[in-house]
N, C-alpha and C positions, 0 to 999 in steps of 0.2 A: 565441403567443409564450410562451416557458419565463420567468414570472417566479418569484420565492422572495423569499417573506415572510420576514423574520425578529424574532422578541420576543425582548429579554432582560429578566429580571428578578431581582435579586440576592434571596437566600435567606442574610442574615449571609455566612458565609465560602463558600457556592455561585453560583455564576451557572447560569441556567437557559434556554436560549437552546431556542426553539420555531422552529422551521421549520415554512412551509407553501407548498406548489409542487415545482418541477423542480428541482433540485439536480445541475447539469448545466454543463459547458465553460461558460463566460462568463460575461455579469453575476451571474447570479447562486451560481458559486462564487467569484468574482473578493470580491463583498460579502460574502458567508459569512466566506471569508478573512482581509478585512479586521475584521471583527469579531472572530474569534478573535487575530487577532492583537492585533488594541486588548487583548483582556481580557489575554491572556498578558503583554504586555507592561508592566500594569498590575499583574503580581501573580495575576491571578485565573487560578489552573490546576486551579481544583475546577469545573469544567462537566458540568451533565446535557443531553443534547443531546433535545428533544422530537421524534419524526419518525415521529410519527405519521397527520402529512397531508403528508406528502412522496410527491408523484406519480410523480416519474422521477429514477432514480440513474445516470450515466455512470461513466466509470473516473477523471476529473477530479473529482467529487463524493468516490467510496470515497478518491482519493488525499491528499485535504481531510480527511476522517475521521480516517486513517490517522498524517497529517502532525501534528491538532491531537491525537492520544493521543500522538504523542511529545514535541513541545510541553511537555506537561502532565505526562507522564512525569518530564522532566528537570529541571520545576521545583517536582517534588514530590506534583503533584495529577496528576488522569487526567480522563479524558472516559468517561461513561458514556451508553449510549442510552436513553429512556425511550419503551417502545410500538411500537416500530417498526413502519413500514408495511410489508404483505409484500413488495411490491417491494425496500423496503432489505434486509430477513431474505436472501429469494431470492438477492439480487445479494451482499451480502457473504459465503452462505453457498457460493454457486457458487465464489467465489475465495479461500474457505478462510480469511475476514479475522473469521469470525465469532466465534473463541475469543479473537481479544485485546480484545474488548470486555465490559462487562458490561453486561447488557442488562436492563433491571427494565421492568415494566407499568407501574407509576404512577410520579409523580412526586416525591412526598413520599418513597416507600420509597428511590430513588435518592440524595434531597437525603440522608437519613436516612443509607445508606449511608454516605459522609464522615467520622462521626461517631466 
């Protein structure tokens, strides 16, 4: 079964929301979702996304990515990735989505970025 972890844990004005599992059609883009959209709708549109133990990305996953940089876009903040697992690199770089994001190794450098 494709399940997905997810942590978040606020950094002052970041949210840092760690994935771990399949990032795939159903429960668990369906949950992912509702998370970003609690934080956006809450105000918090500064997100580093961790996905670094993300096993498996469908086109429902990237379009979940894609949806929460615009999100965050239009209320000021962005979504940035921290680590990415090569599977994500791979698939977002096949479908040419890899230059709207910024992508940092660690996580601190990310939260830092915002600044």
């Amino acid at each position: 079964m494709n399940a997905l972890d997810i942590g978040v844990l606020k950094h002052g004005e970041v949210s840092a929301v760690n994935l771990r599992g399949a990032l795939v059609l159903g429960p668990p883009v369906d949950s992912l979702r509702q998370t970003l959209e609690n934080l956006t709708t809450h105000g918090e549109c500064r997100i580093v996304l961790g996905l670094a133990e993300v096993t498996k990305l469908d086109s429902s996953g990237i379009g979940l990515l894609v949806k929460a940089l615009q999100w965050c876009k239009e209320a000021g903040g962005s979504v940035k990735l921290v680590n990415p697992a090569r599977v994500v690199l791979q698939t977002l770089s096949m479908c040419r989505l890899l230059p709207l994001f910024e992508v940092y190794e660690d996580e601190a450098q990310a939260i830092e970025s915002f600044s």
